[in-house]
C-alpha positions in Angstrom: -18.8 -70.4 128.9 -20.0 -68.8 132.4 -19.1 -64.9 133.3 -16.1 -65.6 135.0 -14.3 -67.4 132.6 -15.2 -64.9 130.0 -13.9 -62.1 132.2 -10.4 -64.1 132.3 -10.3 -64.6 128.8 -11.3 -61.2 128.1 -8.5 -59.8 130.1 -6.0 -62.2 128.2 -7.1 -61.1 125.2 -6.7 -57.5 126.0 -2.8 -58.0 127.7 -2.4 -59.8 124.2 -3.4 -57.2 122.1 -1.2 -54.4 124.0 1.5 -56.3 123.6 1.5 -57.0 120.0 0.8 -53.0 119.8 4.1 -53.2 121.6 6.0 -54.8 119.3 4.6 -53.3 116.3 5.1 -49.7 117.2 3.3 -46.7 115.9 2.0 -48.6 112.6 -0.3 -51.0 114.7 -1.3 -48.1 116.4 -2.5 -46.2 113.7 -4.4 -49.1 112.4 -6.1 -49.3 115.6 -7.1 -45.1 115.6 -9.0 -45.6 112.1 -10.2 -49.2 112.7 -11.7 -48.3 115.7 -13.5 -45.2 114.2 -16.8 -46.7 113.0 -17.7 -48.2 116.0 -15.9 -46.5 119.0 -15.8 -42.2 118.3 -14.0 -40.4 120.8 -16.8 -37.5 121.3 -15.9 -34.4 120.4 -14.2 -33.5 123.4 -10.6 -33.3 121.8 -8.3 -32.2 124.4 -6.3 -30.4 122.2 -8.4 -28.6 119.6 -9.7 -25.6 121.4 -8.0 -22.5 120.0 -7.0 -24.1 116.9 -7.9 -22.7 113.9 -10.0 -26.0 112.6 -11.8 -26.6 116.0 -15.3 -25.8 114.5 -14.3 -28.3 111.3 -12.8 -30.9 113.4 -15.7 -31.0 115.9 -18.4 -30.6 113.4 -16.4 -33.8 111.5 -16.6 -35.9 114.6 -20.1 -35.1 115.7 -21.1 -36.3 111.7 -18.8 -39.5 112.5 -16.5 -38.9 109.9 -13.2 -38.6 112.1 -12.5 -39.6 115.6 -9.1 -39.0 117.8 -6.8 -41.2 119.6 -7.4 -43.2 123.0 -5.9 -40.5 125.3 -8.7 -38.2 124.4 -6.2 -36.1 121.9 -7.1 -35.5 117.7 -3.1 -34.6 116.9 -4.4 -32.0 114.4 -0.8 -31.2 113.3 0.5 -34.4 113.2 1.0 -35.6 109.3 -0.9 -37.7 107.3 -0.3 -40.3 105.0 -1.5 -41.4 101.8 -3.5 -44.2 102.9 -4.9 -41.8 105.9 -5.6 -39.8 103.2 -7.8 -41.8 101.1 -8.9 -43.3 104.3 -10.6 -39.8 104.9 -11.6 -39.2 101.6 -13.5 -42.1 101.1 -15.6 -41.6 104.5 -16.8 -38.1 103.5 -18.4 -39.4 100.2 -19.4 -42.8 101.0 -17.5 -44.9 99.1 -17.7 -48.6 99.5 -17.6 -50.0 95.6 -14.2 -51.6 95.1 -11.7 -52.0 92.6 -9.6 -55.1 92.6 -6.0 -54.2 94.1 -3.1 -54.1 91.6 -0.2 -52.8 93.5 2.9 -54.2 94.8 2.8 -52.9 98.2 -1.0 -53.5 98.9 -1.5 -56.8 100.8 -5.1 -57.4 101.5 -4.0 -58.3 104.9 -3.5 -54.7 105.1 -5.6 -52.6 107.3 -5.6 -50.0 104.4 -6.4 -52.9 101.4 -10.4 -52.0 101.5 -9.5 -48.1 101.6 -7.0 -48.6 98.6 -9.5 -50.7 96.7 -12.6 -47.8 97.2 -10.3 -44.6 96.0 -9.5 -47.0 92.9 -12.9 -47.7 92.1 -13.8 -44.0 92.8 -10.8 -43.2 90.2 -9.0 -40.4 92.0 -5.3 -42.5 92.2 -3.3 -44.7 90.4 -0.3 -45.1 91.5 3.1 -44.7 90.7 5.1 -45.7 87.5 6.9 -48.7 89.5 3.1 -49.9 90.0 2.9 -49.1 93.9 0.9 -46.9 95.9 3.0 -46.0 99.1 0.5 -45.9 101.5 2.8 -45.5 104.7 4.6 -42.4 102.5 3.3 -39.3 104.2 1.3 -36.9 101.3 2.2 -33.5 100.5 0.0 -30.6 99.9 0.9 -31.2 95.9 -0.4 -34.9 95.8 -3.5 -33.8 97.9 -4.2 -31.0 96.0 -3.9 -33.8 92.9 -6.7 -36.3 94.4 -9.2 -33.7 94.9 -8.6 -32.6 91.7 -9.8 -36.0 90.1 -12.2 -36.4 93.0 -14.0 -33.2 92.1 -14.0 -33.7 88.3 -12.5 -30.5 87.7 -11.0 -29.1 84.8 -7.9 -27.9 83.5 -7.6 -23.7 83.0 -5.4 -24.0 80.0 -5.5 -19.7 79.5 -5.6 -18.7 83.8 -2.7 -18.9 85.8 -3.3 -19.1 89.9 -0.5 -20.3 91.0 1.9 -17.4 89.9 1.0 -15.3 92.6 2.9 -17.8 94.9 6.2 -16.7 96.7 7.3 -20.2 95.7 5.4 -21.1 92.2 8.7 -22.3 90.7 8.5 -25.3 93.3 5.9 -26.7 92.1 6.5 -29.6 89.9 5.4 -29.4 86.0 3.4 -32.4 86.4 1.6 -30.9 89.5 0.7 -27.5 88.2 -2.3 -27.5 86.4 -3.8 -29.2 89.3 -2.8 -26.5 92.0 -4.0 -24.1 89.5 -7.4 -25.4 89.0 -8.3 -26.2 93.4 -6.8 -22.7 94.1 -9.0 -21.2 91.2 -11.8 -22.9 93.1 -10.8 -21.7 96.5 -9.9 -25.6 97.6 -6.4 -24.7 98.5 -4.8 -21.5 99.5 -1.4 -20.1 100.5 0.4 -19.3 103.7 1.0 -15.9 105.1 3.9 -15.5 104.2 2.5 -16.4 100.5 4.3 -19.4 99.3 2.0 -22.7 98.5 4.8 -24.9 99.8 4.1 -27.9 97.9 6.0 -30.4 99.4 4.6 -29.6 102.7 3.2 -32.8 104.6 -0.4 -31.8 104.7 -2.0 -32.2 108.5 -4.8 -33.5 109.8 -6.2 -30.6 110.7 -5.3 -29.5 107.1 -6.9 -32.4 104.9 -10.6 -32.0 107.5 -10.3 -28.3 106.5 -10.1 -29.4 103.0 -12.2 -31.8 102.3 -14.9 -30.1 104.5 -14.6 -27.1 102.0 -15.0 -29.9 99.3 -18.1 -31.3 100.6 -19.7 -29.0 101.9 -23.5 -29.4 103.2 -23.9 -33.6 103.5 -26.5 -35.5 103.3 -25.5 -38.6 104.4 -28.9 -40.5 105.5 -32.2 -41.1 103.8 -34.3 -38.6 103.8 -36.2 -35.7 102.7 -34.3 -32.1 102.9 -35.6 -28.7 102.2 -38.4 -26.5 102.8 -41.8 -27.1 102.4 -42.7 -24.8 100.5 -40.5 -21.4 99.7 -36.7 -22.1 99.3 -33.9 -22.5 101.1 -30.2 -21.4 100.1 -27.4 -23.4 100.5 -23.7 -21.1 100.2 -21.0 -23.8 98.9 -21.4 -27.4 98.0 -23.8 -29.9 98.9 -22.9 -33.5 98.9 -24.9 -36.3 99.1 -23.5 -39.8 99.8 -26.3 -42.0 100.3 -29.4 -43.4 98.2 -32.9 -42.5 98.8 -32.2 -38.8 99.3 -34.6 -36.3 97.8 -33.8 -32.1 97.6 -36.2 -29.7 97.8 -36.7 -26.1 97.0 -32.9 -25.8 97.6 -30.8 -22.7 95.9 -27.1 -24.4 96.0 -24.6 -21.6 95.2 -21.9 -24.1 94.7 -21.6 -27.7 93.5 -23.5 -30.5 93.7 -22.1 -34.2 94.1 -24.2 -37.2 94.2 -21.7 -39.7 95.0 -20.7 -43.0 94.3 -22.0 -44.0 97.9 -25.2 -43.5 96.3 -24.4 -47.1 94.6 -27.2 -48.0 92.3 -29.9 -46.5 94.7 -31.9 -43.0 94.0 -31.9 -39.5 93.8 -34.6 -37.1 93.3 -34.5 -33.4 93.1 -37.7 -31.3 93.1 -37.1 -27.5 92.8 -33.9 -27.3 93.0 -31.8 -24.6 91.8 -27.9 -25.6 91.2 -25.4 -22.6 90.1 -22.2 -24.7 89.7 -21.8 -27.7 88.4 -23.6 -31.1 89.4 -21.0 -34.2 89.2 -23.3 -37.3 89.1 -21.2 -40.6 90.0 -23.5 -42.5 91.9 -27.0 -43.9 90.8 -28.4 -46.8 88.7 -30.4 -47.7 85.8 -33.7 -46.0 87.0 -32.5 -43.4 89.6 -31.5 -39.7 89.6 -34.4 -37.9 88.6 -34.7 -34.3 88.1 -38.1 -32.0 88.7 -39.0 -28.5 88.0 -35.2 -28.1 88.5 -32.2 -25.6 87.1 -28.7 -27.1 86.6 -26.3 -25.0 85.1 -24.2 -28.1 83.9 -24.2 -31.7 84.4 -21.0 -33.9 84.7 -21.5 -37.7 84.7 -18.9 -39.9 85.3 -19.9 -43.7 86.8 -17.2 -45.9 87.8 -19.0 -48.6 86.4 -22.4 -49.0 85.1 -25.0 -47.0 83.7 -26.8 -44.0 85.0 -30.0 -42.9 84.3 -31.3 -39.2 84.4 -34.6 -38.1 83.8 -35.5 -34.3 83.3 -39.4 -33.7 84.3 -41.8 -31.0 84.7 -40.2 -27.6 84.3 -37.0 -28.9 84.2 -34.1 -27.4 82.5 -30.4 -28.6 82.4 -28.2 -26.2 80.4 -24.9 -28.5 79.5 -24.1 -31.9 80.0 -20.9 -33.7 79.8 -21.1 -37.8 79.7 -17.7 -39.3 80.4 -19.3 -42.6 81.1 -22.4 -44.6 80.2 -25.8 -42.7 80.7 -29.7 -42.9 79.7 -30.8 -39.3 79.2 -34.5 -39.1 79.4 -37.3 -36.4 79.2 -40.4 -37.2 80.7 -43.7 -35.3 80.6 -41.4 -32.1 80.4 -42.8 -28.5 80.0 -39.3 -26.4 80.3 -36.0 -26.7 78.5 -35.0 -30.3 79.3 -31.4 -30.9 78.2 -29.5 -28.4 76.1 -26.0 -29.9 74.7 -24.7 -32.8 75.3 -20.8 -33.7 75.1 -19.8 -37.3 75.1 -16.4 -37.8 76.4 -16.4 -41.0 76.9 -12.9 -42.5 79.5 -13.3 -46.2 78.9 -13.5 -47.9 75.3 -17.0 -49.8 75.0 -19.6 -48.0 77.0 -22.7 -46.9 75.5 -25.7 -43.9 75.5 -28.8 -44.0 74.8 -30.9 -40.8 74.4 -35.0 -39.7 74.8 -36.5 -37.0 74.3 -35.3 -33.1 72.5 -31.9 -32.5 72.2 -30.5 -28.8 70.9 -26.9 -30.5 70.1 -24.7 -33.9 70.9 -21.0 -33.7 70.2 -19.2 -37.2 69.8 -16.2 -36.6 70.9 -14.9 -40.3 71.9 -15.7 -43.7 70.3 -19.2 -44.8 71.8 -22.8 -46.8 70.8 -25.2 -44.4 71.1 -29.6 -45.5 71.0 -31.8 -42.9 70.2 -34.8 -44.0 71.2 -38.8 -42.7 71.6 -40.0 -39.7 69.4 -36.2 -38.2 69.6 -35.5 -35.3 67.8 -31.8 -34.1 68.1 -31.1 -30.8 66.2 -27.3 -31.4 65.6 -25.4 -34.0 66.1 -21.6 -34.5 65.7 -19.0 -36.8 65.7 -15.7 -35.8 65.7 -12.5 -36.8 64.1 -11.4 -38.3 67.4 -14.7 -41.0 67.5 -13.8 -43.4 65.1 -15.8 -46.5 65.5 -18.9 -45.0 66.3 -22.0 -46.4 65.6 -25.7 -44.9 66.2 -28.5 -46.9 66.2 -32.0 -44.6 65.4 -35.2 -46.2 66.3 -38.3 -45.3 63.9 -39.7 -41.9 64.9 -36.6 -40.6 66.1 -35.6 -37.5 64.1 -32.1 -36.2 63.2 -32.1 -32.5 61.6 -28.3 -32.3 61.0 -25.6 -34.9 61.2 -22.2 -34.1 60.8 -19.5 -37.2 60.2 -16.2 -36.0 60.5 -14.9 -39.7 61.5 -15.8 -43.7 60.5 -19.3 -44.4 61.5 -22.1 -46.8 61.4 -25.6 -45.6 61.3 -28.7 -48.3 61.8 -32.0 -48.0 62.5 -34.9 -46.5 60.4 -34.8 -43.1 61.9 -34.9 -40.0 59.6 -31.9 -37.7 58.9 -32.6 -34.6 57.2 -29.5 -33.5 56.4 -25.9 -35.5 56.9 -22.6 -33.6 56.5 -20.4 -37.0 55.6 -16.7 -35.8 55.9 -15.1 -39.3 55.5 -14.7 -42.5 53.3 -15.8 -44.8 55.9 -19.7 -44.4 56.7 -22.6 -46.6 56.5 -26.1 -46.1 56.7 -29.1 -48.5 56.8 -31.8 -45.8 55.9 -30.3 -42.9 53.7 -30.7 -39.5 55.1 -32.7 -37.2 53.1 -29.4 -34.9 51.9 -26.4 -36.2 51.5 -23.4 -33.4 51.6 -19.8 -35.5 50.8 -17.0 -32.9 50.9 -19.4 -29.7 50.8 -20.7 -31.8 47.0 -24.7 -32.8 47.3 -24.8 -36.6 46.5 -27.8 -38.0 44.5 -28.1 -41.9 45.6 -29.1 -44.5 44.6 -29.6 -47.6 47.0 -29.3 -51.6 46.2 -29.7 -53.9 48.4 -27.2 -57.2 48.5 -26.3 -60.0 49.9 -28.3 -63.4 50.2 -28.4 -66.2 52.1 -32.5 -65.3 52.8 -31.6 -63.5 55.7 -31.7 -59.6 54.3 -28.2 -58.1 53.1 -26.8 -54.5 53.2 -27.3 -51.6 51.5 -24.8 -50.1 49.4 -24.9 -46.6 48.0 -23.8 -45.5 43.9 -23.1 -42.1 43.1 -25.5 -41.0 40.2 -25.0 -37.8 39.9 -23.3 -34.8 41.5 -24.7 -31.3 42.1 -22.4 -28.5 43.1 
């Protein structure tokens, strides 16, 4: 095709496209805006930002390509936003491209919105209504976006603190909302209005959910790379965020949080020197990746959409509480400080397993899970609660149990030694016996038989011989 021809059907093309936008309306429009935002940014020349309270967010958004503004030059920040603008924003901030498969009525993937849907699914921050669709076109209120970031940010409930009292108009916000506005305004995510009301139902802005969400994110690192001083360190007031793979920290102080995101996919993480005083939310990283070095994490939150992650502690390392509500590998390698402290398991989804290397103070079962403990593990307690029935906990030879506490049916393998197991139920097993036996706060003196035939090894049953009180 020579030049000129192109250049006519070009210009067909274009007259083609306008006049579909035409006949569409705003919708097509608005499809065009975030399409377009990838691959055509508007500068950050907004024509109608300066003097508005969000200029420096909205310009420092655009300049990281995260937003962009409309074709005459404009960013609308007051103009509402909907849910699937929304998740459209959210999902750009913390790079998330892993995708869920779509399971609501009115989500075509013809839709310009279907990949955007299918990310914040994945990511697990929405689900929907009760009638099994999403709304995306439905504009969102200040109470559902106060409800995504909630689950976005992993954050928990404040069962004995009340925030939200303090608001002119706390009676308006729905029962189902609450805790959620409680917990982002404890956090300093959302505040009130002048006038002090929350207004709930309020259609949050654009200019609102950039304020937001840059609050949320706070520092980014989203490109490979190296970050930090040299030598010395470096603080960092707020969160850090980091969105990509093959990013390493260093000689950081982060005041706030930090979230290694699912953008990270099943890429790397390292952190050398780095001093975290929140909390760090891990949802992003594989099977060999986020690594930890002469490091300080107050507490550790891990929570992988799918998939297991892997975190190794190293050198003076020392993470203080961690909280598995998915599938992890916690390892300590050639470690001179603390290495992990306690370790909840809170497991979301049925079927995902743990496995565990190196010193632990105390693991709490809380949730149904297989659990490997593996190398020369010692674990000083470890329980599982009423609620983890079905566990089962496979100890490799070597590994070392000082207390074990069964308040719930479980299966123990392995050839591991247990000093000391607090059985609190009629269904247990065990394929080595622990060295004490406590049923029902009673000593139990064993005796062990093996059964079964069939030449290929049986099971071993226990009798009761005698009781000791």
């Amino acid at each position: 095709m020579n030049c000129f021809k192109w250049r006519i059907y070009s210009k067909k093309l274009i007259v083609c496209v306008l006049a579909l936008a035409l006949i569409l309306g705003s919708g097509f429009t608005s499809f065009i805006a975030y399409a377009d935002n990838a691959t055509n940014e508007q500068g950050t020349g907004f024509s109608d930002v300066e003097g508005h309270w969000a200029k420096d967010q909205v310009l420092d958004w655009s300049e990281k390509g995260l937003v962009s503004g409309y074709d005459d030059g404009t960013f609308k920040p007051e103009r509402g936003v909907t849910r699937a603008e929304f998740i459209t924003f959210v999902n750009r901030a913390y790079g998330l491209t892993a995708k869920a498969q779509l399971d609501f009525s009115d989500v075509s993937p013809q839709d310009w919105f279907a990949d955007e849907v299918a990310k914040a699914a994945a990511a697990g921050y929405i689900s929907g209504y009760d009638d099994g669709t999403m709304r995306p076109a439905a504009e969102i209120s200040r109470l559902e976006a106060a409800v995504i970031l909630y689950k976005l940010l992993r954050l928990a409930s404040l069962e004995n603190e009340s925030w939200i009292d303090g608001f002119n108009d706390s009676g308006s916000i729905a029962s189902w909302g609450r805790e959620y506005v409680n917990s982002v305004v404890a956090e300093g995510y959302f505040s009130g209005y002048p006038d002090g009301t929350f207004k709930p139902d309020r259609v949050i802005t654009r200019a609102e959910t950039v304020a937001l969400l840059s609050k949320a994110v706070g520092t980014l690192y989203n490109a490979p790379g190296t970050y930090g001083p040299e030598e010395g360190s470096q603080t960092v007031a707020g969160n850090v965020t980091v969105s990509v793979s093959d990013v390493t920290l260093q000689n950081l102080v982060i005041e706030g949080d930090l979230f290694l995101t699912a953008g990270i996919g099943d890429g790397d993480f390292e952190a050398y020197g780095v001093v975290v005083k929140g909390r760090t939310i891990v949802s992003g990283g594989g099977e060999d990746s986020v690594v930890f070095y002469n490091s300080s994490l107050e507490e550790v939150i891990v929570y992988i959409a799918d998939g297991m992650v892997r975190l190794v502690a190293k050198g003076d390392t020392d993470i203080g509480n961690i909280v598995l509500q998915s599938g992890a590998y916690l390892q300590e390698e050639g470690l001179t400080g603390d290495g992990f402290g306690n370790v909840q398991v809170q497991m979301l989804k049925p079927g995902e397993s743990i496995e565990l290397e190196g010193d632990f103070d105390w693991v709490s079962i809380e949730t149904v899970v297989e659990v490997s403990i593996t190398g020369d593990t010692r674990i000083g307690e470890l329980e599982v609660s009423g609620g983890a029935e079905g566990t089962k906990i496979d100890t490799e030879r070597g590994t070392v149990i000082e207390t074990l506490t069964l308040d719930s049916a479980t299966d123990v393998t392995g050839q591991g030694t247990i000093k000391t197991a607090y059985v609190n139920t009629d269904d247990y097993s065990f394929d080595k016996e622990p060295d004490e036996v406590i049923v029902d706060g009673k000593k139990v003196e064993e005796e062990k038989k093996s059964s079964g035939g069939g030449g290929g090894g049986g099971v071993e049953e226990k009798q009761v011989s005698a009781i000791s009180v």
